[in-house]
N, C-alpha and C positions, 0 to 999 in steps of 0.2 A: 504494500500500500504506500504510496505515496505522500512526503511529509509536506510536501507542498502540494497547491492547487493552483494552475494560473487564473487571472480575469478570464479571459475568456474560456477556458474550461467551466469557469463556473458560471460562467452567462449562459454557454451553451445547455448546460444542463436545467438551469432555469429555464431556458426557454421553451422548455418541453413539459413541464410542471404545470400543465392547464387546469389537473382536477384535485387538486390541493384544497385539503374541508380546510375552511373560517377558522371552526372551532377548534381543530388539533392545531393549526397553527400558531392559534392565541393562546392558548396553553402549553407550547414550546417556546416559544417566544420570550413569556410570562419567565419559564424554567431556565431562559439562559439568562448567564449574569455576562458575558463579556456585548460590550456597547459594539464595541467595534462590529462582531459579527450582526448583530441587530442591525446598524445602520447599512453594512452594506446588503445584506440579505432586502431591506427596504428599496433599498439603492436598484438594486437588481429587476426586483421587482416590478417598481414601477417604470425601470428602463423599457423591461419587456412589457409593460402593457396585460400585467397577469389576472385573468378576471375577479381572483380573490383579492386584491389585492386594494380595491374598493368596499370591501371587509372590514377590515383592519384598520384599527386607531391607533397611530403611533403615538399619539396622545398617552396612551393606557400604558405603554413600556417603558422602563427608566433606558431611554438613549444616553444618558450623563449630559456634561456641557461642556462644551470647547470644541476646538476641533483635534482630531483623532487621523494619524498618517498609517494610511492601510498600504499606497502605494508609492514608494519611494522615488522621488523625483513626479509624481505626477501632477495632476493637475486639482486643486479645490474643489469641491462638487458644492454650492452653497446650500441649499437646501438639506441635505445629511451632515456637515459638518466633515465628511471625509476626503480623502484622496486617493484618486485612480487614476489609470494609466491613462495618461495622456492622448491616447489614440482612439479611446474610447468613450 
């Protein structure tokens, strides 16, 4: 298994994530404590346009505050507070 995942490995894989339930999301979500992952999982998300994804209150998750460098050298995403690769 692999210790890394790149962006677009994990975009690719979201992208195909269409029947993903509301309610086990929001209750994983709830269970994870790292921000990072939350915000880019959000990030992803609503990149692809994923129908649950109009579900979901990221209101309701502690995303933390500041901003948070997911990808080194990349570029700000304003709205998540994160960084990603630049190309994308």
């Amino acid at each position: 298994m692999p210790k890394h995942v790149s962006f677009e490995h994990a975009d690719a894989l979201l992208q195909g994530l269409h029947n993903l339930s509301p309610r086990k999301l929001d209750a994983l979500l709830k269970g994870c404590f790292n921000v990072k992952v939350k915000r880019l999982f959000f990030w992803l998300a609503e990149r692809n346009q994923q129908p649950w994804f109009k579900y979901l209150r990221p209101e309701e998750y502690d995303l933390g505050a500041g901003k948070r460098v997911v990808a080194v050298d990349g570029r700000l995403e304003s709205k998540w507070q994160i960084t990603v690769p630049k190309e994308m």
